[in-house]
C-alpha positions in Angstrom: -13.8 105.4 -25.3 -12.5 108.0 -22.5 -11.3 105.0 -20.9 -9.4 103.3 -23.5 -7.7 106.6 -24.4 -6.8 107.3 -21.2 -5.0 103.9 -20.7 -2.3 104.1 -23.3 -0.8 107.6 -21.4 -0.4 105.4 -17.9 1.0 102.5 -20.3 3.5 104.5 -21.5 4.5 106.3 -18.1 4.6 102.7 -16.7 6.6 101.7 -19.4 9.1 104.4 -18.8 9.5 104.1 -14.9 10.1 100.4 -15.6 13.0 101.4 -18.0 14.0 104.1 -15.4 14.0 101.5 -12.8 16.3 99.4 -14.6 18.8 101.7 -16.1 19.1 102.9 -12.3 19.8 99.2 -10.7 22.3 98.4 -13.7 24.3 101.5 -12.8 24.3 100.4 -9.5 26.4 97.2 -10.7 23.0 94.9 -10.9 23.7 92.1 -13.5 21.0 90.1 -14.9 21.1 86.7 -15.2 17.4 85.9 -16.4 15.3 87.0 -19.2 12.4 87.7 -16.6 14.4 90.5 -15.4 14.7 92.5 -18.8 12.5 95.3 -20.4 10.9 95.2 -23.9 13.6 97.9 -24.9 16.6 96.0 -23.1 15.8 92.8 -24.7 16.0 94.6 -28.4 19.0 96.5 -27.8 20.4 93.3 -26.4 19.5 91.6 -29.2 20.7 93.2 -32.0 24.0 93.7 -30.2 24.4 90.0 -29.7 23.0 89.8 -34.2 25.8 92.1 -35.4 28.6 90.0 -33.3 27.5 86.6 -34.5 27.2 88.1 -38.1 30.9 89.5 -37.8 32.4 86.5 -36.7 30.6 84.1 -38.9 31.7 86.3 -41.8 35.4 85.4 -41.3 34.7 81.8 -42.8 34.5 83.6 -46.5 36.6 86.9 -45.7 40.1 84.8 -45.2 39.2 82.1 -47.9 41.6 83.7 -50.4 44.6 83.9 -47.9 43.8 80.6 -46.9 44.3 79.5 -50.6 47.4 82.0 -51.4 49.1 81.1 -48.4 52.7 80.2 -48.7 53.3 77.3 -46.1 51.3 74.6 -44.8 52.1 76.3 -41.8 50.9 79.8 -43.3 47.6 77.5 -43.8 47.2 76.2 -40.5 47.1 79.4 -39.1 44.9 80.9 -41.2 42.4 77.8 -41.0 42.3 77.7 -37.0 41.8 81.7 -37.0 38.8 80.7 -39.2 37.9 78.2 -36.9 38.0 80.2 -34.0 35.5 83.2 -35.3 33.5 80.4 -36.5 33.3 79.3 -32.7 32.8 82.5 -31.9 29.3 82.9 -34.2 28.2 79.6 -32.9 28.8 81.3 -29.5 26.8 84.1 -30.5 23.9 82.7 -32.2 23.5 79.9 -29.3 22.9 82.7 -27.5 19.9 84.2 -29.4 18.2 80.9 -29.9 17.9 80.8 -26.1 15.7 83.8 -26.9 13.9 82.2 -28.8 15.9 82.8 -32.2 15.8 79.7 -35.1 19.3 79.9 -35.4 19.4 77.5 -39.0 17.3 79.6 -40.4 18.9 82.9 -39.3 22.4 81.5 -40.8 21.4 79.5 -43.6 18.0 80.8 -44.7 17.9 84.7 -43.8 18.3 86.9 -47.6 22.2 87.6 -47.3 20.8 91.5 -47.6 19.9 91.2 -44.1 23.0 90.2 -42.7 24.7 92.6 -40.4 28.2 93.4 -40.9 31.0 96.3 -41.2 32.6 98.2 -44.1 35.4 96.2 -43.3 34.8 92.7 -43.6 33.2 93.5 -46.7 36.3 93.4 -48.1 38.3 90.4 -49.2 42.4 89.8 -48.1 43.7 89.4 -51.4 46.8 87.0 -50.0 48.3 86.0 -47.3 50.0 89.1 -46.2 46.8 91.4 -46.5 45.5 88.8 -44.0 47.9 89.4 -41.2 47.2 93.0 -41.8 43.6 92.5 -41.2 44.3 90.6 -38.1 46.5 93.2 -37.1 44.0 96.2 -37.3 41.0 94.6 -37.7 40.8 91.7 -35.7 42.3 94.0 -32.9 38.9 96.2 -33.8 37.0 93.7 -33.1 39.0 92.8 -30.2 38.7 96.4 -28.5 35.0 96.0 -28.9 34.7 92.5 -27.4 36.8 93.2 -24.6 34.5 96.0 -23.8 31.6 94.4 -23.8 32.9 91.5 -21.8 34.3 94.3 -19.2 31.0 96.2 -18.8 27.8 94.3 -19.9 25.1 93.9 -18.0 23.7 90.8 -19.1 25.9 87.9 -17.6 25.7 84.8 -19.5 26.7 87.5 -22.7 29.5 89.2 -20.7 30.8 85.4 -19.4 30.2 83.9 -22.9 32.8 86.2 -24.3 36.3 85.0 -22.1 37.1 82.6 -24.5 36.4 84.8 -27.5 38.9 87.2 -26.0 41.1 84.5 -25.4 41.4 83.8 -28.6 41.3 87.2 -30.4 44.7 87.7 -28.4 46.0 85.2 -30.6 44.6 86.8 -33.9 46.3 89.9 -32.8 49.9 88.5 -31.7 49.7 86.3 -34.9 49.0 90.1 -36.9 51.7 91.6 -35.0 54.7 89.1 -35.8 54.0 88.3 -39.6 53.1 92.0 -40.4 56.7 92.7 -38.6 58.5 89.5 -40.3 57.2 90.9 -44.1 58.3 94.2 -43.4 61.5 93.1 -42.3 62.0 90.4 -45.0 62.4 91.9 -48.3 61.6 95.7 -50.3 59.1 94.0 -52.1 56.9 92.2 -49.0 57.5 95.6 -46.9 55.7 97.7 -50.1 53.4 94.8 -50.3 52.5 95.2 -45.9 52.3 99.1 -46.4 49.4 99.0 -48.8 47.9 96.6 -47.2 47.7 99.0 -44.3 47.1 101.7 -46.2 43.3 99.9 -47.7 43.0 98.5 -44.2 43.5 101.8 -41.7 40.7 104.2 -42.5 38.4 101.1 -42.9 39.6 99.9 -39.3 39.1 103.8 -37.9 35.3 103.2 -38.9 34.8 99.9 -37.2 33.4 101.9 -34.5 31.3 104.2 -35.8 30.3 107.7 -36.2 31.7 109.9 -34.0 29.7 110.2 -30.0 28.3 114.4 -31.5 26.4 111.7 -34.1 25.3 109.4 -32.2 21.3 109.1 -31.9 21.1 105.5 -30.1 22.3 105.7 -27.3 20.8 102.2 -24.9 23.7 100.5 -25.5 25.5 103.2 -22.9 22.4 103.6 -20.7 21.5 99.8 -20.3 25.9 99.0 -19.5 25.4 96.9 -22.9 28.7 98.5 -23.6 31.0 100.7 -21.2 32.7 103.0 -23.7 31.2 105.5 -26.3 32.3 105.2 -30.1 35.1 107.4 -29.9 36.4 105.8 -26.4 36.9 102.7 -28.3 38.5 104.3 -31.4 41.3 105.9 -28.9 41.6 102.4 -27.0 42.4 100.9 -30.5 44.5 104.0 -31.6 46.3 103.8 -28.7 47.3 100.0 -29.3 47.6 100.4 -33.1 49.5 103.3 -33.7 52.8 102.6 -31.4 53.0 99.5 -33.0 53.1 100.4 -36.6 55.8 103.7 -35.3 57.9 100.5 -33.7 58.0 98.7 -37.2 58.3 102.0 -39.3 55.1 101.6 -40.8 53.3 104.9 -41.4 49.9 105.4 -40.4 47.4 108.3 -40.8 47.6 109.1 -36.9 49.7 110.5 -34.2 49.5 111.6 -30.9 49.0 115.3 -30.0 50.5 116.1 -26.6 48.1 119.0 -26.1 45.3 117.2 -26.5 46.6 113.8 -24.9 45.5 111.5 -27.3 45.7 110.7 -30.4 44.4 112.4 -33.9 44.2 111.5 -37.4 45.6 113.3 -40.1 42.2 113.5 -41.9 38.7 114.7 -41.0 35.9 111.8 -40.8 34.0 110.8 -42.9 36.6 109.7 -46.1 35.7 107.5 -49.3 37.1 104.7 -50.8 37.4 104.4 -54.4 36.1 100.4 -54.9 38.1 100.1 -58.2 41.3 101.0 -57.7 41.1 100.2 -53.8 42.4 104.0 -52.9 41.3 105.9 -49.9 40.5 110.3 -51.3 41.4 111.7 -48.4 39.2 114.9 -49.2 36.2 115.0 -46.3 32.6 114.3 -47.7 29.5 114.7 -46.3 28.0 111.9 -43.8 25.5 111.2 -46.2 27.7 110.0 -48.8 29.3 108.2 -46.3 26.4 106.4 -45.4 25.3 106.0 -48.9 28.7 103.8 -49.5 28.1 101.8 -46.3 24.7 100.8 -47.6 26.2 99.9 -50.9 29.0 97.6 -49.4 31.8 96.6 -50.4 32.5 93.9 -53.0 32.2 90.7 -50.9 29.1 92.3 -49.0 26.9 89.9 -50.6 28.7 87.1 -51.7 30.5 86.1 -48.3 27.1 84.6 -46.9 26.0 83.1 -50.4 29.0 81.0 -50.1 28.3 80.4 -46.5 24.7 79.6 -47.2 25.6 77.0 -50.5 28.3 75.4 -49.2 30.4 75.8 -52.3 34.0 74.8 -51.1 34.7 71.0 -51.3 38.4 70.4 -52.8 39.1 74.0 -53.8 39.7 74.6 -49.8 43.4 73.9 -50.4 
C-alpha cells in the first residue's frame, strides 16, 4: 500500500517536469512536427483549439443561407456561395486534422448532438439579407481573421500553423469583399446606408466578444504557455479594433469605439459585459454581471441549434436559389 501511494506523488512531479520541459523548448522557438513529441495536456489544449475552429468554419454553410437566398444579383450570389465554400474548406481543413488524431470525423460532423457543437455568440446569429452579410464579413469574418492569423503566426504545432496559409488567404478576400459592399451600400442610397448602420450596430458588440473575456478573467491559460496562440484575449481585441474602427471613421459609420491618445489604444464607449435583447435584436448598453453574461452565451442565440440540424439533414435541395 505504502508503495502504491507513494507512486502517484513522483507521477505527478514527473508529469509536471515533462510539461515544464516542453513549455521551456517551445519558448525557445521548438516546433513540433509529431504527435510523439506532445504531452497529455498539450495534446488536449491542441485539440479543442483545432474543435472550436472547424466548428466555426463549418457553421458558415447555414449562417449565410439567408443572404445567399436574398441576394440581389447572381453576382451577389456567387460571392456569397464561394465565401461559403471557402469556410466549408476551411472545416474540412480543420477536422482532417483531428482525424489524424485519431478523431472519426463523420461522426463528429454528422452524428455529434448539435448541443455539443462549439461555436460563438456571433455566428449564432443569422444575416437577415444580403447587406447584413457583408457586415458580418466585415467585422466578423475579420474576427475570425485576427484569430487565425495569430495562430498561424505563433503556433507551435506545425502542420496546424502551415495548414492555416490558405485559410488566411482566403479570409483576406472575406474581409476586402466586407469592406467594398459595406462602403458601396452606404454610399448608394439613405435607405441601404440606415439599413448598413444597424446592421453594425447588432453585429459590433457581438464581434467585440469574439475574443473573449477580458486577460484579469482569464483562468486557462495553455493556450499562451504551450505558443498555441501568441496574443492574449485582449491583444487580439485591439489588433481587430485597430483594423475595424478606422475603417468604419473612413466611411462615416459610427461605432462604439475610439482611440484614447493617453492610453494609446483604443476604448469602447461601454463597460464589458453588455446584453442583447434576442427579440427586438437591440444591444442595453447598461453593464451586467459576468454571470448573466455567461448565462446568455449558454443559451445561444436563435440559430445556435438549428445551423448544425440543417447541416446534419441535408435539407436544401432546390430552395438553395
Amino acid at each position: 500500500m505504502n508503495t502504491l501511494a507513494n507512486a502517484a506523488p513522483s507521477q505527478a512531479a514527473s508529469s509536471d517536469e515533462a510539461e515544464l520541459a516542453l513549455q521551456v523548448r517551445i519558448k525557445a522557438g521548438h516546433i513540433i512536427e509529431d504527435q510523439s513529441e506532445m504531452t497529455t495536456r498539450y495534446r488536449k489544449v491542441l485539440e479543442e483549439t483545432m474543435l472550436i475552429a472547424a466548428d466555426l468554419e463549418l457553421s458558415t454553410l447555414a449562417l449565410y443561407y439567408k443572404a445567399l437566398q436574398t441576394a440581389p444579383t447572381l453576382e451577389d450570389k456567387i460571392s456569397v456561395a464561394s465565401a461559403m465554400q471557402d469556410e466549408l474548406g476551411h472545416a474540412q481543413v480543420m477536422y482532417r486534422l483531428l482525424k489524424g488524431f485519431g478523431y472519426d470525423t463523420e461522426k463528429l460532423v454528422f452524428e455529434r448532438d448539435p448541443s455539443e457543437f462549439k461555436t460563438f455568440y456571433l455566428v449564432q446569429h443569422q444575416p437577415q439579407d444580403y447587406v447584413a452579410c457583408v457586415v458580418y464579413m466585415l467585422l466578423g469574418d475579420r474576427a475570425g481573421y485576427t484569430t487565425t492569423r495569430d495562430l498561424e503566426e505563433s503556433c507551435s504545432y506545425g502542420p496546424y500553423a502551415r495548414s492555416l496559409r490558405k485559410v488566411n488567404f482566403e479570409e483576406q478576400f472575406h474581409v476586402a469583399h466586407g469592406e467594398k459592399w459595406t462602403r458601396f451600400f452606404w454610399d448608394m442610397s439613405s435607405e441601404t446606408r440606415a439599413r448598413v448602420q444597424e446592421a453594425i450596430d447588432h453585429a459590433f458588440p457581438m464581434s467585440v466578444m469574439w475574443f473573449g473575456t477580458p486577460d484579469h478573467m482569464k483562468k486557462r491559460t495553455d493556450q499562451i504557455a504551450y505558443s498555441i496562440r501568441g496574443q492574449s484575449n485582449d491583444e487580439l481585441r485591439q489588433r481587430w479594433l485597430n483594423e475595424v474602427v478606422p475603417y468604419c471613421e473612413s466611411v462615416g459609420i459610427k461605432v462604439p469605439a475610439h482611440f484614447d491618445k493617453e492610453l494609446g489604444q483604443y476604448v469602447l464607449h461601454y463597460e464589458m459585459p453588455i446584453l442583447l435583447d434576442e427579440e427586438t435584436g437591440k444591444w442595453d448598453y447598461t453593464t451586467v454581471s459576468w454571470e448573466e453574461k455567461f448565462a446568455q452565451w449558454k443559451k445561444g442565440g436563435p440559430t445556435k441549434l438549428s445551423c448544425f440540424q440543417r447541416i446534419q439533414n441535408d435539407v436544401w435541395g432546390s430552395d438553395l436559389w
